[in-house]
C-alpha positions as CSV (number, residue, x, y, z in Angstrom):
1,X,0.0,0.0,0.0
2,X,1.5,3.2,-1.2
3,X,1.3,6.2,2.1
4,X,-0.7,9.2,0.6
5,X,0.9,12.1,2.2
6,X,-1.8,15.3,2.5
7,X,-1.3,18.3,1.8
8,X,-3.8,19.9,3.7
9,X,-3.0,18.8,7.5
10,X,-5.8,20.2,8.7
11,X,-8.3,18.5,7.3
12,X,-10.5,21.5,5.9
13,X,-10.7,20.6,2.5
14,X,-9.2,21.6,-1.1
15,X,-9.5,25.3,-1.1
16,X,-11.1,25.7,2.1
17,X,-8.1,27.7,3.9
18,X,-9.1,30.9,2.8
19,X,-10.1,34.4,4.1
20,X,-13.9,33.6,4.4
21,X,-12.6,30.6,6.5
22,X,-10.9,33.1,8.7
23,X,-13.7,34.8,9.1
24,X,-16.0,32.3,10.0
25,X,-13.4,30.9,12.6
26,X,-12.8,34.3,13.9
27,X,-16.5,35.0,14.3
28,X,-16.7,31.7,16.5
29,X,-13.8,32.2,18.4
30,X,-14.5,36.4,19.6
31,X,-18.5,35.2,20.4
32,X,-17.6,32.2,22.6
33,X,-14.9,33.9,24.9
34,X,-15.5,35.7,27.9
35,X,-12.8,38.2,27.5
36,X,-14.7,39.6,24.7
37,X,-18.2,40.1,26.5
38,X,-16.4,41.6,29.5
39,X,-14.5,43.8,27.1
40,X,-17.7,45.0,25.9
41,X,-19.6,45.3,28.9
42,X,-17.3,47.6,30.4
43,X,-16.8,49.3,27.3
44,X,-20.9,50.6,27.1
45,X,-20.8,51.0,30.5
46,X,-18.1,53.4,30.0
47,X,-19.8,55.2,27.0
48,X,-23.1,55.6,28.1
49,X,-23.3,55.5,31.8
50,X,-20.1,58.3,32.0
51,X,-21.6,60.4,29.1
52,X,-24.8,61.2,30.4
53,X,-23.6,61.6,33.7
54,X,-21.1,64.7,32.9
55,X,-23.7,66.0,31.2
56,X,-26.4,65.8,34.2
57,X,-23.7,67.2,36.5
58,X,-23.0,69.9,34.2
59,X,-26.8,71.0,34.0
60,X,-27.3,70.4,38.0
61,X,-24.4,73.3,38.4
62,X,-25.7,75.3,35.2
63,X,-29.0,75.1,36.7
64,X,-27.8,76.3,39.9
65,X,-25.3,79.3,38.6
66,X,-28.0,80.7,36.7
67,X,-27.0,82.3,33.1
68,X,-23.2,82.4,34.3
69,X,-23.4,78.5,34.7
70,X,-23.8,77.9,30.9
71,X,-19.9,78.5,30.1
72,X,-20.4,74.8,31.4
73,X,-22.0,73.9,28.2
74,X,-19.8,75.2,26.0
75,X,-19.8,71.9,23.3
76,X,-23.7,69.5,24.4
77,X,-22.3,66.8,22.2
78,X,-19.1,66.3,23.2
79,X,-19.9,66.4,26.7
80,X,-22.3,63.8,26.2
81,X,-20.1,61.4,24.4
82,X,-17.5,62.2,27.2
83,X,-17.5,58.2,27.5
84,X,-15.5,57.5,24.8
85,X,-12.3,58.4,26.3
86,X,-12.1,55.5,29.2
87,X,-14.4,53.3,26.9
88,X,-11.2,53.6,23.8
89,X,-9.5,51.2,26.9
90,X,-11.7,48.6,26.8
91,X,-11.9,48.1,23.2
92,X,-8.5,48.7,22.7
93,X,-7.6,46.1,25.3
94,X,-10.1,43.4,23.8
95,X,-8.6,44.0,20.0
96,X,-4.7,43.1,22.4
97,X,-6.6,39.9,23.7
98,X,-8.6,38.3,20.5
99,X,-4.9,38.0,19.3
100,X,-2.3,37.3,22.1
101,X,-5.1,35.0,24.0
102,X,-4.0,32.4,21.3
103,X,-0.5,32.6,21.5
104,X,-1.5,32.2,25.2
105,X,-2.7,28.8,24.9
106,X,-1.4,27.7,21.2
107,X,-4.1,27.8,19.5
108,X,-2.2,29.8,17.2
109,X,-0.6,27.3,15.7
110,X,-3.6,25.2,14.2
111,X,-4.8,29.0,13.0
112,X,-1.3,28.8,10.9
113,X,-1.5,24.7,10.0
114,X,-5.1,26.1,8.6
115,X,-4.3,28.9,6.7
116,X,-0.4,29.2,6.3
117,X,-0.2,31.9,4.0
118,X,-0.8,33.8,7.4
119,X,-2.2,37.3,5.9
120,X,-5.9,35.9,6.7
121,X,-5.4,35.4,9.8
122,X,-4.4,39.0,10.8
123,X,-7.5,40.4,8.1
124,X,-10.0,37.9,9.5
125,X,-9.3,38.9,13.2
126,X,-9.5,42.3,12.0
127,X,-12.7,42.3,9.7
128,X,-14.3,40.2,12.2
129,X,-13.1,42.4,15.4
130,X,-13.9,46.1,13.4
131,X,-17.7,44.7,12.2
132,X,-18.5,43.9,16.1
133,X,-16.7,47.0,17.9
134,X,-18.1,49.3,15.1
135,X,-22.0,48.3,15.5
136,X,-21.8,48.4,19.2
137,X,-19.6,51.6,19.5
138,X,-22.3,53.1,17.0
139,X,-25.3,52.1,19.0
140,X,-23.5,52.9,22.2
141,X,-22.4,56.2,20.9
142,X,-26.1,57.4,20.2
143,X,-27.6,56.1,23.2
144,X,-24.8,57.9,25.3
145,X,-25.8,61.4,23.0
146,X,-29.7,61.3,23.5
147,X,-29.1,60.2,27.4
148,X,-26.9,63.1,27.6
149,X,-29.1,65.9,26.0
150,X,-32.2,64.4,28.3
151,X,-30.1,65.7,31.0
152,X,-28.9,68.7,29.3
153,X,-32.6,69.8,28.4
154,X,-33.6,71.5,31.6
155,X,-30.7,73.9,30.5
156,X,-32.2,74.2,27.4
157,X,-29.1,74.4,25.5
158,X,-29.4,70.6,24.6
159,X,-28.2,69.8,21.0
160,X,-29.9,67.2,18.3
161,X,-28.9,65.3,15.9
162,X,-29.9,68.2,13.2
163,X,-27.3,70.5,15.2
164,X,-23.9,71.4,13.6
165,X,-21.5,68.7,14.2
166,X,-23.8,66.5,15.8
167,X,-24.4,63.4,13.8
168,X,-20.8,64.1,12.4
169,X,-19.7,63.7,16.3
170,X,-22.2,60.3,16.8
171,X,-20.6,58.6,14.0
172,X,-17.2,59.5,14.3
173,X,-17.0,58.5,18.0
174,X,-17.9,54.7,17.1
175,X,-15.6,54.8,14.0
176,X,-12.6,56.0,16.3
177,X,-13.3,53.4,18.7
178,X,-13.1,50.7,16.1
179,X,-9.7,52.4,15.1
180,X,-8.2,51.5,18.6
181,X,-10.0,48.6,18.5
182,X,-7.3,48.0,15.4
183,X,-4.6,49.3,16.8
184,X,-4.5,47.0,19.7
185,X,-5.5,43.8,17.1
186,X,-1.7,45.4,15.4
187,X,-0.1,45.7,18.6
188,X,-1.2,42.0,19.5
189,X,0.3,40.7,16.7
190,X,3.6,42.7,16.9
191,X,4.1,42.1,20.3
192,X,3.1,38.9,20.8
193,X,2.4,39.1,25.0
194,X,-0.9,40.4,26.2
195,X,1.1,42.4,29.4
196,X,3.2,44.3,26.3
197,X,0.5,44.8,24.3
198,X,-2.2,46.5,26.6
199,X,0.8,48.6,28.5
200,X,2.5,49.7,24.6
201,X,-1.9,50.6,23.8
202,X,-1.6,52.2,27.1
203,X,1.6,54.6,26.2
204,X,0.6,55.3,22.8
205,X,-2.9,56.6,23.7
206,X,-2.8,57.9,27.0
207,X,0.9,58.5,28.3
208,X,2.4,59.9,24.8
209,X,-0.2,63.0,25.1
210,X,1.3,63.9,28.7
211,X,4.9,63.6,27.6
212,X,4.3,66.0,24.8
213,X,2.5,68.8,27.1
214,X,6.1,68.8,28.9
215,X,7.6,70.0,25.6
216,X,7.9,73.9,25.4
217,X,5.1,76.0,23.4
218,X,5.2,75.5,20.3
219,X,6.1,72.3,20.0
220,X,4.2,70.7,22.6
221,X,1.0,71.9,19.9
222,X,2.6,70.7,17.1
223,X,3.2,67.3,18.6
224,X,0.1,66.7,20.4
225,X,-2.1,67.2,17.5
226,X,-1.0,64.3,15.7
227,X,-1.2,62.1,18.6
228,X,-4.0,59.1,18.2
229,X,-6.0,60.8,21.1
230,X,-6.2,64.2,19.9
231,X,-6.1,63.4,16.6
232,X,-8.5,61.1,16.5
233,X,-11.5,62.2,19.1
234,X,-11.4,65.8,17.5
235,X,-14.3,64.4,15.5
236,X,-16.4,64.3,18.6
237,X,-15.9,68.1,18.9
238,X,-18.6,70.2,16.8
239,X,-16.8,73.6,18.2
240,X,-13.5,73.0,16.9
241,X,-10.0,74.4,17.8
242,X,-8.6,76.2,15.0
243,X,-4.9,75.3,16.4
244,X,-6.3,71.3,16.1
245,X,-6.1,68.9,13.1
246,X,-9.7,68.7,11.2
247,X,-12.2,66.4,12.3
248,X,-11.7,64.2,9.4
249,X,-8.0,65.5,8.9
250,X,-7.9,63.7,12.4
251,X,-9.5,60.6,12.3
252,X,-7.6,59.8,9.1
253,X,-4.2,59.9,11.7
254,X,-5.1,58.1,13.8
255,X,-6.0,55.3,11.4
256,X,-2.8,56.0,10.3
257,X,-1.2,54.6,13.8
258,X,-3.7,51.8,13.2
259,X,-2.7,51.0,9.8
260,X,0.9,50.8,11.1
261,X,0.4,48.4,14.0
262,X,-1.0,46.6,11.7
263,X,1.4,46.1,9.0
264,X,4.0,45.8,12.2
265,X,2.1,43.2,12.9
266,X,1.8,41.1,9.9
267,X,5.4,41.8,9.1
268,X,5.8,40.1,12.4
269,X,3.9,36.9,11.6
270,X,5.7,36.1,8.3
271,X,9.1,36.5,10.2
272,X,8.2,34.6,13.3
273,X,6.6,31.3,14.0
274,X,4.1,30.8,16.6
């Protein structure tokens, strides 16, 4: 008897290993772990419980201060969607984990046996990954806007959705979101270890912003405004800072950091095996 050696080891079929196999894998795998639900919990929480509660404190003390107290609502939208900015931890953190919680336990490996030409496991993991953060950071987003003018309305300097900026701000929120959703799916990749990942996320968001305000004027401006953070949540803003990058100016940046972690990333998993 002549030994038939395959060439497909792991059994899914002649010309089965492709990206819409990714996808389907990768839409199994982020539904049936509780990192992701936790991820997202926390991440809604974040946006629409924190949101509407700025804005309610900022009409209890505008309410109270009379007309001097509305220099406290200087921007109803943005103060509204307020959430975003602890909520971009959560989902950054969960797009870190849907990649290094394989390399964790190994599963990595029979991703790679399955599909070793490798690029469709990075795209599946993102595709799948940006599809669920963007319809719940969409949904979350407008929820945490019409909670927040509710509370806003006794001040009656509440915005809609027909305001200036508004809808622009409602949108843009869940589509920046899903960008650091992305970045952290690149940084997962590159790095490789869940501790590096979330605490490199961490940096790039959060810490580079306060180690360019130590910088002497000007160039603490000029450095700050192409930061992910200020870069990208300027589209939230519907009063904008002329000395800022423009909303969509912005959110095109910070995809920009995305786009890199992400080709970091894939460079990363040609080089390396799991």
């Amino acid at each position: 008897m002549t030994a038939v050696i395959s060439d497909d080891p792991a059994g899914l079929g002649p010309g089965r290993a492709t990206l819409g196999t990714s996808l389907s894998s990768e839409w199994i795998k982020i539904r049936s772990l509780r990192s992701t639900w936790w991820a997202l919990v926390a991440m809604v929480f974040f946006i629409v419980g924190l949101g509407p509660l700025f804005a309610a404190v900022r009409a209890h003390r505008s309410n109270q201060l009379g007309p001097e107290g509305l220099g406290f609502i200087t921007d109803p939208a943005e103060i509204s969607l307020r959430g975003i900015f602890l909520g971009q931890l959560a989902v950054g953190v969960l797009g870190v984990l849907v990649v290094t919680g394989e390399y964790t336990t190994g599963m990595i490996r029979a991703s790679l046996t399955a599909l070793p030409r490798r690029w469709p496991v990075l795209a599946g993991k993102a595709v799948v990954l940006a599809a669920v953060a963007l319809a719940i950071t969409e949904a979350a987003s407008f929820a945490a806007f019409f909670a927040g003018q509710a509370a806003l309305a006794s001040t009656h300097h509440q915005a809609s959705l027909s305001s200036p900026g508004a809808l622009r701000a409602c949108l843009g929120a869940g589509l920046y979101l899903t960008i650091i959703a992305l970045l952290g799916v690149g940084l997962g990749f590159l790095l490789r270890s869940t501790a590096g990942g979330i605490a490199t996320l961490v940096g790039i968001v959060l810490i580079l912003p306060l180690l360019a305000a130590a910088l002497p004027t000007p160039y603490s401006t000029d450095v700050i405004k192409y930061l992910p953070l200020t870069a990208g949540t300027q589209i939230i803003a519907t009063r904008l800072d002329p000395t800022a990058l423009a909303p969509w100016t912005g959110i095109g940046v910070a995809a920009g950091y995305a786009a890199a972690a992400m080709l970091g990333g894939l460079y990363m998993l040609h080089r390396r095996d799991a």
